[in-house]
NUPA-270176 format. One line per 5 residues: their letters; for each residue x, y, z of N, C-alpha, C. Coordinates in nm, 2 decimals. Atoms other than C-alpha are relative to their C-alpha. Last residue first. Example, Ala and Ser with C-alpha at 12.3 -4.5 7.8 and 13.67 -1.06 7.14 Angstrom:
SA = -0.09:-0.11:0.00:1.37:-0.11:0.71:-0.08:0.11:0.08  0.09:-0.12:0.00:1.23:-0.45:0.78:0.09:0.12:0.00
END
This chain:
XXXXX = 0.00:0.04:0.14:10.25:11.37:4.13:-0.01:0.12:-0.08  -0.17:0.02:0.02:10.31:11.53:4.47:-0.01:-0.06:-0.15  -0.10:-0.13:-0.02:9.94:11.69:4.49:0.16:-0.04:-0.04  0.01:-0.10:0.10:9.81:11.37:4.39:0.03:0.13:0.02  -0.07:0.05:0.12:9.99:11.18:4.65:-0.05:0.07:-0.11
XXXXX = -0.13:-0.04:0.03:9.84:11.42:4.88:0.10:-0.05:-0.06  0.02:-0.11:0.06:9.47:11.35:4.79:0.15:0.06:0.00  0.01:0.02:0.11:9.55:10.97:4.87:0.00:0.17:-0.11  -0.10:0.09:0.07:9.68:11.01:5.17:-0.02:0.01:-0.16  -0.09:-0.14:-0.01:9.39:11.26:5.26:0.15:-0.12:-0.05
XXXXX = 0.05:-0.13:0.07:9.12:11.00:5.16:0.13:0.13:0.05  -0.02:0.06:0.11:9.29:10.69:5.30:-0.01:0.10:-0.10  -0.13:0.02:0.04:9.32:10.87:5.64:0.06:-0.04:-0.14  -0.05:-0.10:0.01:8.96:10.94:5.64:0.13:0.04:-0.04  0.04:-0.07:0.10:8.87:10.63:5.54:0.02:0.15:0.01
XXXXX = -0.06:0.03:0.19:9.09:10.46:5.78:-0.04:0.08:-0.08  -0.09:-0.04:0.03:8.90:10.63:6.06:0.12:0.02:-0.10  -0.01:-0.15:0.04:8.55:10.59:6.00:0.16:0.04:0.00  0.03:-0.03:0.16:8.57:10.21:6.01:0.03:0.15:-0.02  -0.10:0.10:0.08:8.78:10.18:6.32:0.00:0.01:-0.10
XXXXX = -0.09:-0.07:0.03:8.62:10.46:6.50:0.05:-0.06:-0.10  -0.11:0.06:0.06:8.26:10.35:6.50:0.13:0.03:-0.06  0.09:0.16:0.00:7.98:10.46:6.70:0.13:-0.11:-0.05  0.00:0.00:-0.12:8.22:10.82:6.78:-0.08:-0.18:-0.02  -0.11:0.02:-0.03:8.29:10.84:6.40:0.06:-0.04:0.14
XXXXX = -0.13:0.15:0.00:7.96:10.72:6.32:0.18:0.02:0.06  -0.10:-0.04:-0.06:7.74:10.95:6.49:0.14:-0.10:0.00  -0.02:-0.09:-0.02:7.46:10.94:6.29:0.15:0.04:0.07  0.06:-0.09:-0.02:7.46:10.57:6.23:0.00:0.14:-0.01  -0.01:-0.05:-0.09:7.63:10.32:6.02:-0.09:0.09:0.05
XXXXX = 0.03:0.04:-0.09:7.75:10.14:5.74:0.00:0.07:0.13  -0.09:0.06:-0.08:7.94:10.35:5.49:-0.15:-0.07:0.02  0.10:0.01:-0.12:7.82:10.61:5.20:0.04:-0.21:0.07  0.02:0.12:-0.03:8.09:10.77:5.01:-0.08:-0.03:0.11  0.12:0.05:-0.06:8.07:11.08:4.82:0.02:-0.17:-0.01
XXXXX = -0.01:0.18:0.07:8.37:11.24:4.63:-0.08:-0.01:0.16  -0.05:0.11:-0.15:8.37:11.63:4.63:-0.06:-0.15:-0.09  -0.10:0.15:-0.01:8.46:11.78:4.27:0.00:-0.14:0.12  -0.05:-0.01:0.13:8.25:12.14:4.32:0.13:-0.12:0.03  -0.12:0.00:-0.01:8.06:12.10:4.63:0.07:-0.04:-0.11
XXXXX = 0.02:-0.21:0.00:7.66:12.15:4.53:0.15:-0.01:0.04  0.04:-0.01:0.16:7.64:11.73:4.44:0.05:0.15:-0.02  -0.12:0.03:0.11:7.84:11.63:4.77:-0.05:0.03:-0.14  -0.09:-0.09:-0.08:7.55:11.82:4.99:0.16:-0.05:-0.13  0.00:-0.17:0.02:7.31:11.68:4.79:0.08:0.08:0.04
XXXXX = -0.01:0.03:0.13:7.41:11.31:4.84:-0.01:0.12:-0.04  -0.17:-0.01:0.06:7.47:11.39:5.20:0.02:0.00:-0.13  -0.05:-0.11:-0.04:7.08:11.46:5.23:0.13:0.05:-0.03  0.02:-0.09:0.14:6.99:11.17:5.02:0.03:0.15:0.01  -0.09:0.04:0.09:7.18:10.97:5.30:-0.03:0.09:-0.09
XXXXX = 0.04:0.15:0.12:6.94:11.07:5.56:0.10:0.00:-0.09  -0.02:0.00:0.11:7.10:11.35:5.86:0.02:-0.12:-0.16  -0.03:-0.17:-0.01:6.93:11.26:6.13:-0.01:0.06:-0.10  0.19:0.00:-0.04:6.83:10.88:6.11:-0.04:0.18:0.00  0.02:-0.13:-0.09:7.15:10.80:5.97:-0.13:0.01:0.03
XXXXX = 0.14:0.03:-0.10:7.12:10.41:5.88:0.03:0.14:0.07  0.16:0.01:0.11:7.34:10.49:5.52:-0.10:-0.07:0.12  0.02:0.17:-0.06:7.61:10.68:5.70:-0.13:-0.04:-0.03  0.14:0.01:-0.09:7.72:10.93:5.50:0.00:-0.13:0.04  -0.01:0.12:-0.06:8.11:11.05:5.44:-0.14:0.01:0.05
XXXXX = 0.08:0.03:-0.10:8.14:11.34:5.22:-0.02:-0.13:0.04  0.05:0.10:0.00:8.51:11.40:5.09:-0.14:-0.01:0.13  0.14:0.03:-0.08:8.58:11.73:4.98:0.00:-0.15:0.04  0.07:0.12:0.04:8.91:11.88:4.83:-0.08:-0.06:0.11  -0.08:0.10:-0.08:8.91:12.24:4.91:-0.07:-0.13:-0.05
XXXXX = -0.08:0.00:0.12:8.67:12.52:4.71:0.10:-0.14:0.04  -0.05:0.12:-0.02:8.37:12.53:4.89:0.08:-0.02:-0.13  -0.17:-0.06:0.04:8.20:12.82:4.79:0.07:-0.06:0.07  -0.02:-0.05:0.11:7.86:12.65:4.75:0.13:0.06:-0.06  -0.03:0.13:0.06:7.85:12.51:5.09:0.07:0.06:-0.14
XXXXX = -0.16:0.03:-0.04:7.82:12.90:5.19:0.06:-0.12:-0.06  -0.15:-0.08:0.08:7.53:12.95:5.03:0.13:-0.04:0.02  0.00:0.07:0.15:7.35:12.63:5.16:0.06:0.08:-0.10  -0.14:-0.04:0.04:7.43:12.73:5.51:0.00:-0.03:-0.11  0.01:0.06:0.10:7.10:12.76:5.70:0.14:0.07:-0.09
XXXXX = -0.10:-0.01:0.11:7.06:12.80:6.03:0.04:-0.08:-0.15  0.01:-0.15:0.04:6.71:12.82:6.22:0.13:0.00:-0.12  0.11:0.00:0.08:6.65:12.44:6.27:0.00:0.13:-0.07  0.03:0.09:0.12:7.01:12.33:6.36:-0.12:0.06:-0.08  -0.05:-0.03:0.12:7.01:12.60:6.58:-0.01:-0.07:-0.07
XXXXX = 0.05:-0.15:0.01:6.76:12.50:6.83:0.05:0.06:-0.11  0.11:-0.02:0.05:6.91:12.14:6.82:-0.09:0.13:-0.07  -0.04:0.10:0.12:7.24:12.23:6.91:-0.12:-0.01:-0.11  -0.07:-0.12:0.08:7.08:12.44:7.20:0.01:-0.01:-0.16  0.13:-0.09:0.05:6.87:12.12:7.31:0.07:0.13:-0.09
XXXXX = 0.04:0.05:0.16:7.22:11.94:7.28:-0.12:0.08:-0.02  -0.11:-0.03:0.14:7.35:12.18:7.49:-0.06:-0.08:-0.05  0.01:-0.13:0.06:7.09:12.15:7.76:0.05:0.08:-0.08  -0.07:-0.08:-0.04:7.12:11.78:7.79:-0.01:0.17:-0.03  -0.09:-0.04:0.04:6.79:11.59:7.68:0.13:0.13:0.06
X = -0.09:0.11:-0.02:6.55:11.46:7.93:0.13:0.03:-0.07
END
């Protein structure tokens, strides 16, 4: 029943693993979880912002596909987060 790309999607999701890589993550970070993901769980994101050196971890309202479930919220906060990181650059 699923599209043949998302099965793909799927496929890899299970084989690749990027937890080195994460690691050399140097750029300012912001993780955005959604605390009713069903996919990727909140404690998941929490880990992921703990192994990126300075990121900032916020957890929202929402599903897995929040930015497509919910633009309104996801998108301010993205905008608020780079606004904010380029005033600290100019300061």
């Amino acid at each position: 029943m699923l599209d043949e790309r998302i099965l793909g999607q799927i496929e890899l999701d299970t084989r690749i693993d990027l937890r080195d890589a994460v690691g050399r993550v140097t750029a300012p970070t912001l993780v955005v979880a959604s605390a009713d993901d069903q996919i990727i769980l909140p404690h998941h994101q929490r880990e992921l912002a703990a192994v990126i050196d300075q990121a900032e971890y916020l957890e929202v309202p929402g599903g897995h596909g929040l930015r497509f479930e919910d633009p309104a919220r996801f998108c301010p906060i993205i905008t608020e987060y780079v606004d904010k990181r380029q005033a600290q650059g100019r300061a």
